[in-house]
Structures are given as C-alpha cells and as structure tokens.
C-alpha positions as CSV (number, residue, x, y, z in Angstrom):
1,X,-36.7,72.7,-51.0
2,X,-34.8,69.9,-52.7
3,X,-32.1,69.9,-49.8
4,X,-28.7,67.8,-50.0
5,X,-26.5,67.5,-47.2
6,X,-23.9,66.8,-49.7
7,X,-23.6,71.3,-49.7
8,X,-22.0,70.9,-46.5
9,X,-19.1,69.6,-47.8
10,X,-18.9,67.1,-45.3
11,X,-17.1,63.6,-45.7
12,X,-19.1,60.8,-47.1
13,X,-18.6,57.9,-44.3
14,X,-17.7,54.4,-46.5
15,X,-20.7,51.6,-45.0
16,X,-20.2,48.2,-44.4
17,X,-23.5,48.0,-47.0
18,X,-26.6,49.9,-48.3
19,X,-29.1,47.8,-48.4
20,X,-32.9,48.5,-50.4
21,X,-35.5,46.9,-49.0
22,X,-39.2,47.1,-49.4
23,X,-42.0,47.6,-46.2
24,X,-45.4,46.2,-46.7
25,X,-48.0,48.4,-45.4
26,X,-51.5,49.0,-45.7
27,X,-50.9,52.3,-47.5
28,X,-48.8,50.5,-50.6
29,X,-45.5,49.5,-50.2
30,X,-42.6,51.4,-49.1
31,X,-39.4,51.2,-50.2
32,X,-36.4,52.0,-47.4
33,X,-32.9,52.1,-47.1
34,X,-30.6,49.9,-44.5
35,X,-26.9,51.4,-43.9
36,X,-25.5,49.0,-42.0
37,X,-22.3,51.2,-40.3
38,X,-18.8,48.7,-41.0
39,X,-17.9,48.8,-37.4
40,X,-17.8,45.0,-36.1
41,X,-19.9,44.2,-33.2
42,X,-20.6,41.0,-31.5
43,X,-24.5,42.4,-30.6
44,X,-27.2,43.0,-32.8
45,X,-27.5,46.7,-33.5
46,X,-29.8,49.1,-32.8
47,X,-31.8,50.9,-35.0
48,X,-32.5,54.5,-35.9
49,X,-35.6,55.3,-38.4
50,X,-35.8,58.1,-40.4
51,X,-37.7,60.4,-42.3
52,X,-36.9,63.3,-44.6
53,X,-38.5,66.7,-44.9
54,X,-40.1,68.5,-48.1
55,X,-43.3,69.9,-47.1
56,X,-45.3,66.4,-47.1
57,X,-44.7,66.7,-50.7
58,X,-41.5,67.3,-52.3
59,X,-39.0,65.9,-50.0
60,X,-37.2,62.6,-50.9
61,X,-34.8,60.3,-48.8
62,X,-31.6,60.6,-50.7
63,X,-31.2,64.5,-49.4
64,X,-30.8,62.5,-45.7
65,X,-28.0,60.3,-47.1
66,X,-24.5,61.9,-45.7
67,X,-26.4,62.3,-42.3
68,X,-28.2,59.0,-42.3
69,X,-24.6,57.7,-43.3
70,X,-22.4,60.0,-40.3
71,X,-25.7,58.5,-37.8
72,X,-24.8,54.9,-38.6
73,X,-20.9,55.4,-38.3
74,X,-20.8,57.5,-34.9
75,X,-24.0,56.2,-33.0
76,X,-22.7,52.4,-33.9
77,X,-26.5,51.8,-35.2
78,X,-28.4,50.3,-38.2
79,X,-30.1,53.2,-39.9
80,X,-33.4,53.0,-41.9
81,X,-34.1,55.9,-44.0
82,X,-38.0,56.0,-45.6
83,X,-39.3,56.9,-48.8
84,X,-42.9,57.4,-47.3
85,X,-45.9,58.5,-49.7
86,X,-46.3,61.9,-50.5
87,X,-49.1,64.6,-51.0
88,X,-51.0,65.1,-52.7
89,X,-51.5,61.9,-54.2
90,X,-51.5,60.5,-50.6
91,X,-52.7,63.4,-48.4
92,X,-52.8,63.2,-44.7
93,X,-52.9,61.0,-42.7
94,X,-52.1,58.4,-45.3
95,X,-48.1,59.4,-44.7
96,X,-48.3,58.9,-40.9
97,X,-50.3,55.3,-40.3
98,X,-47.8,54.3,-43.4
99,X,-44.3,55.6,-41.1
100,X,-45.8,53.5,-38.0
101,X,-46.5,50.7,-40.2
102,X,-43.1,50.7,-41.4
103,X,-41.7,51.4,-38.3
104,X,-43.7,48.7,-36.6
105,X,-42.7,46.6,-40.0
106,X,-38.4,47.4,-38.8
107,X,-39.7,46.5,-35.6
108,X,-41.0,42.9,-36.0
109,X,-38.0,42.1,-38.5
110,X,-35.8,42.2,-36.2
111,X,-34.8,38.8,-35.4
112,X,-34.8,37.8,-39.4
113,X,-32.1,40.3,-40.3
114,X,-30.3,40.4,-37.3
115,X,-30.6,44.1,-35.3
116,X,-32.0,44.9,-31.6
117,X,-36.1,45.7,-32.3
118,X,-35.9,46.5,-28.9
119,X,-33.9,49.7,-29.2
120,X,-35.7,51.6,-31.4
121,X,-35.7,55.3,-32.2
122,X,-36.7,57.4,-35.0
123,X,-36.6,61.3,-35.9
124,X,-36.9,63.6,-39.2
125,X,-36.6,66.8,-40.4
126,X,-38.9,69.5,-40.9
127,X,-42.1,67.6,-42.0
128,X,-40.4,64.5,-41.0
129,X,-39.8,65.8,-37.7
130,X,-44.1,66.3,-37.8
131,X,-44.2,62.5,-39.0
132,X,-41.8,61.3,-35.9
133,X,-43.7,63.0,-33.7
134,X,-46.7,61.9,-34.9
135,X,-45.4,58.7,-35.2
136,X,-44.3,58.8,-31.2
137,X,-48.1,59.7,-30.7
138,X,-49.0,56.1,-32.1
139,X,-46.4,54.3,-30.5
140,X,-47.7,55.3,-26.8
141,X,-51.0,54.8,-27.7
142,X,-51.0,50.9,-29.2
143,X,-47.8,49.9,-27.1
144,X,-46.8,47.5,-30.1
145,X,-42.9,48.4,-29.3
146,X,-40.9,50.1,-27.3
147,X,-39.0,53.5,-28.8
148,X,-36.0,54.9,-27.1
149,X,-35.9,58.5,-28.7
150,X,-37.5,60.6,-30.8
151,X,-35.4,63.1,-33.1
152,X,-37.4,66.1,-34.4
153,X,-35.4,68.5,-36.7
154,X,-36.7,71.9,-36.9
155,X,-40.4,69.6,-36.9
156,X,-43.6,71.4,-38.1
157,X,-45.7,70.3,-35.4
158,X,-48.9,72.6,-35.5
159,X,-50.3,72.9,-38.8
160,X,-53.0,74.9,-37.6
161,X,-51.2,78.1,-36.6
162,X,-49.1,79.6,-39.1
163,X,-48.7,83.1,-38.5
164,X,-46.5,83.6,-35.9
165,X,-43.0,85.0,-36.3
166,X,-43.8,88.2,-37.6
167,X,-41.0,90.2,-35.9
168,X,-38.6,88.0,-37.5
169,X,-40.6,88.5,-41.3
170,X,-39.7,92.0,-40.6
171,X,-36.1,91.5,-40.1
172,X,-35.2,89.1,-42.9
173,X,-36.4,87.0,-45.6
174,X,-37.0,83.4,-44.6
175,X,-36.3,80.1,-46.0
176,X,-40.3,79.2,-45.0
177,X,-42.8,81.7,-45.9
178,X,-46.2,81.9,-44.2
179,X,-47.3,81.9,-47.6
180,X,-45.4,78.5,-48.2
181,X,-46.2,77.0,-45.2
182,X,-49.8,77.4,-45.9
183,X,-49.2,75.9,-49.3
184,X,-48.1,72.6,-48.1
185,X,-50.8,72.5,-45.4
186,X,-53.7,72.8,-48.0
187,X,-52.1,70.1,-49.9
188,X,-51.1,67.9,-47.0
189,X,-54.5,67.9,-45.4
190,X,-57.3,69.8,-47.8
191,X,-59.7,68.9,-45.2
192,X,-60.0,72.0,-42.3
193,X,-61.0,69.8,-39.8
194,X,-58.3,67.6,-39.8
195,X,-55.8,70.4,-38.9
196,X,-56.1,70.2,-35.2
197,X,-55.9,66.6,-35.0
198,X,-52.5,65.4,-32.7
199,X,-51.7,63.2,-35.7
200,X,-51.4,66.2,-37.9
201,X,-50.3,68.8,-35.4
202,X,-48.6,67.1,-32.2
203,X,-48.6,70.2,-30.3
204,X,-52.3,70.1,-29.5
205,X,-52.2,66.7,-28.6
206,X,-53.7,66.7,-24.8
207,X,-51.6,64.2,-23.0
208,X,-47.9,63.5,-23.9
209,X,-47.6,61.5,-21.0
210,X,-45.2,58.7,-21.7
211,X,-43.7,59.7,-24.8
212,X,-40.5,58.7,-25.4
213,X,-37.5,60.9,-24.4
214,X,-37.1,63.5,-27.3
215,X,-34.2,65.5,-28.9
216,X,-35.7,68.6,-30.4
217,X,-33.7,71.3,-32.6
218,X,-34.6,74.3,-33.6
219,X,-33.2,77.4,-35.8
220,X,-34.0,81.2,-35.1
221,X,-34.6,82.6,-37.6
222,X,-37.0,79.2,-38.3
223,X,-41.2,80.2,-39.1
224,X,-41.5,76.5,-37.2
225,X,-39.4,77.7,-34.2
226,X,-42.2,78.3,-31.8
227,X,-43.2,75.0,-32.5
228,X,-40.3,73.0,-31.5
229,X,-39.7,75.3,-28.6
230,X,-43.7,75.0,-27.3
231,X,-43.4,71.2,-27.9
232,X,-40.5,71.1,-25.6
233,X,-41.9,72.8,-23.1
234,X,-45.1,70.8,-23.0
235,X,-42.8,67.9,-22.8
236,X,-41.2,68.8,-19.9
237,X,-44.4,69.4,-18.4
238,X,-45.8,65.8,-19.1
239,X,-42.7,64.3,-17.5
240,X,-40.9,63.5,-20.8
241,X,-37.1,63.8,-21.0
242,X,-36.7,66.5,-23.7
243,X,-32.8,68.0,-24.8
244,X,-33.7,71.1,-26.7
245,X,-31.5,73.5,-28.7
246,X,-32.2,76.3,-30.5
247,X,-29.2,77.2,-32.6
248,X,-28.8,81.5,-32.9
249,X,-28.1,83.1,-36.6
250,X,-29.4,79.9,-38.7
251,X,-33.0,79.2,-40.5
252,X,-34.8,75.9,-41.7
253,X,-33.3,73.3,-43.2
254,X,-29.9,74.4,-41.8
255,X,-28.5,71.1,-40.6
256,X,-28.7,70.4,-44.4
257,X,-28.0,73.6,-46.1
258,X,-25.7,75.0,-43.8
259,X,-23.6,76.8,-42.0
260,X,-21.2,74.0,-41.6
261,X,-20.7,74.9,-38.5
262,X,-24.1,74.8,-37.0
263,X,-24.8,72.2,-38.9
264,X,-21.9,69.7,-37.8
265,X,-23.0,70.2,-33.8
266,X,-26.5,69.5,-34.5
267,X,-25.4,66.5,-36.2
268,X,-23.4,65.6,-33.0
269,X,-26.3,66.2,-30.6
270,X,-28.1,64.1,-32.9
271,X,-25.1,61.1,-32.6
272,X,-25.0,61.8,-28.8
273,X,-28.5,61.6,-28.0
274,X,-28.7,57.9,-29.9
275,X,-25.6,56.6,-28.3
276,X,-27.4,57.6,-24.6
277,X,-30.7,56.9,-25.9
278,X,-29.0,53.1,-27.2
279,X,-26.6,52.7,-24.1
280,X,-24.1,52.0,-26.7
281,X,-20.8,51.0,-25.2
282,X,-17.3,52.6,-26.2
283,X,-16.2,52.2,-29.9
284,X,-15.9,48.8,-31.3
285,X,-12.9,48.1,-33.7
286,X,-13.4,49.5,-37.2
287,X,-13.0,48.0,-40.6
288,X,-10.3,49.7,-42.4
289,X,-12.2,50.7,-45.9
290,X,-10.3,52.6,-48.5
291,X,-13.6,53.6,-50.9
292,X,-17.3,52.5,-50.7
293,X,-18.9,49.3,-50.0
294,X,-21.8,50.0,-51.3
C-alpha cells in the first residue's frame, strides 16, 4: 500500500515553493505541506486540502506529491497536503476532528499568508477520500467556513459493510481484499459501535443536505466501488451537485499505481472540477523555470 505517483511516469511540475508548515490542533500538531504553483497572479489563491490514503494507517503524504504538484499547476491553486495522525496509535475519530481542525486551521490563516479562505475545497484518496467526506460532514454541521468541493478518490465510505463485490472476487484478484479491508477497520476503529457513525462511514449519514458539491471516482474492479457509487446517488438525492465516474478495467489505488492512461483523466477531472468549483479565470502568465524551486 505504500503508493507513489511517481510509477506513472508522469512529469514532475517545477513549483514556485514547497513550503512545511506546522497545524496546531487539539489532536497534537500536524505537520502539512504548502505548494505554492509558480504561475503569477494578482489575487490571492485558492486552496485545495488534501489527504492521502493507506488504510487509516499506513499511508503518508509524500505518495500524493506529483498529483498534489500537477493540482497546484493546472487548477492555478495553493495546495495543502496533510500528514494527519494515524492508527493505531490514534484510532478513530482522532484522524477526522484533527483534518477539520487543520482545515479550519488553513482556513483562518488565510489573510496572514496571503490565499482566498473563502474558496476552499479539499478531497483524498481511498481513506482520505473517507476523511474528506467525513470532514464535509463537519463543515455543514458547525458552518465555521465555507467549502467549494469535495474530492473523494475511490473513498471508503462505509466501514460497516465489507462484503460486497463477490462477483468481482470471483473474477480476479483485487488490490483490496475483504480480508484487508477488515484489517484496517479493526484497527481504525476497535470499538463496534463506532462503525455506523457518519463520521466513520459517511454513507449512513441521514441528511446530506447541503453538502458541498462533490467529485467522486471510482474504479471497477475497486472492493470500495459500491461505496462511491451509493454515496453519489444519495447525493443527488439530497440535492448535492455530484460529478461521478467510474473508470472500466482499473482497481484501487489506480490514479496512483496506474494505468497511465486512466490515471491521467482522473487527474484532469480532478483539475477541472477545482477550476469550476474556484471560478478560476483563464491561464495567468507562467514563470519560465528550468529545474525545481523547491
């Protein structure tokens, strides 16, 4: 599960800087990333948030850097990339009231190191698409910010149903077993009870009323398909704006592991969707950068 977009053999994009910065929150501090895109704009930026995948326990946020890197470049926005706290040192729901804190955190800095807070989005991948969503769930419900999209990658989004899919198992072996899946849910929350809360399985959340817009994206041969697919629908049904794609002939973790192919136009949904999401206005002039500011 140790995933590096770098196996796509995609470009690395040269930033104007990579900055490390630290979030103070409630659940110990968390360290983050700003890539600041080199494009020159006369407005303050907007911001995308993200969070990587890894089973609420293995992930880490350098396997998101070519992507959080192609984001910044082609959606013209400031991208944060969290190193949240991990199972099972920190089981659930310590990861998700930590991601709103630091989101809320990105949020309020806004002024002192110069993006827009007020266009905000965030998204992950696999168990950071869980964390977004979750994340989302917050947002609506204490109204401390406004968020403009929601990216979920191939999300986990109900921990309490893992046993779908079996036509599939008989087909092919999958990247995500039951078996592993059930793993990382017995780490990431021990406690039974806690597996039907919203906050740790967004699909059973009652009332999505208000959410922000989503971009969901799911894979078929993917154990968490259903998931994405159900979330989308129930979307739609609160009244949330939802763009969903499920991409045919690819499994979990594909927009990292490939096929390039596949890979590349989720990664262009993914740029689209924040440019709409961000209103962002035709491309600004570029810096002409040889090698790596970073």
């Amino acid at each position: 599960m140790r995933l590096r977009t770098k196996q796509l053999g995609l470009p690395e994009v040269a930033m104007r800087a990579i900055e490390q910065r630290v979030a103070p929150t409630a659940y110990g501090p968390a360290n983050v990333t700003f890539y600041w895109p080199a494009a020159v704009t006369h407005d303050p930026l907007p911001v995308y948030i993200n969070f990587h995948g890894g089973g609420f326990m293995i992930g880490y946020p350098q396997q998101d850097d070519l992507l959080c890197r192609y984001l910044a470049h082609h959606a013209q926005c400031l991208v944060v990339n969290v190193d949240y706290v991990l199972a099972p040192e920190h089981p659930f729901p310590a990861a998700i009231f930590q991601s709103y804190e630091v989101v809320k955190w990105v949020s309020d800095q806004a002024a002192t190191l110069g993006y827009d807070g007020g266009r905000l989005a965030i998204g992950g991948h696999s168990a950071g698409g869980s964390i977004a969503a979750a994340v989302a769930l917050l947002v609506k419900e204490r109204q401390d910010f406004p968020l403009a999209l929601q990216i979920l990658d191939y999300p986990s989004l109900n921990i309490a149903e893992r046993t779908r899919h079996k036509h599939v198992l008989s087909r092919r072996k999958q990247v995500l077993s039951v078996e592993l899946t059930a793993f990382f849910k017995h780490v990431y929350a021990p406690c039974p009870t806690d597996w039907t809360n919203p906050l740790a399985s967004p699909l059973l959340a009652d009332n999505l009323t208000g959410l922000a817009p989503a971009l969901i994206i799911t894979a078929e041969y993917d154990l968490l398909r259903d998931d994405g697919s159900a979330y989308a629908e129930k979307l739609r049904q609160f009244g949330v704006p939802v763009t969903h794609r499920e991409f045919q002939g690819v499994d979990h973790a594909f927009t990292h592991s490939g096929p390039k192919e596949a890979a590349e136009q989720a990664w262009n949904m993914m740029r689209m969707a924040l440019k709409e999401a961000f209103h962002v206005q035709p491309e600004p002039l570029e810096l002409d950068l040889t090698e790596d500011l970073d």
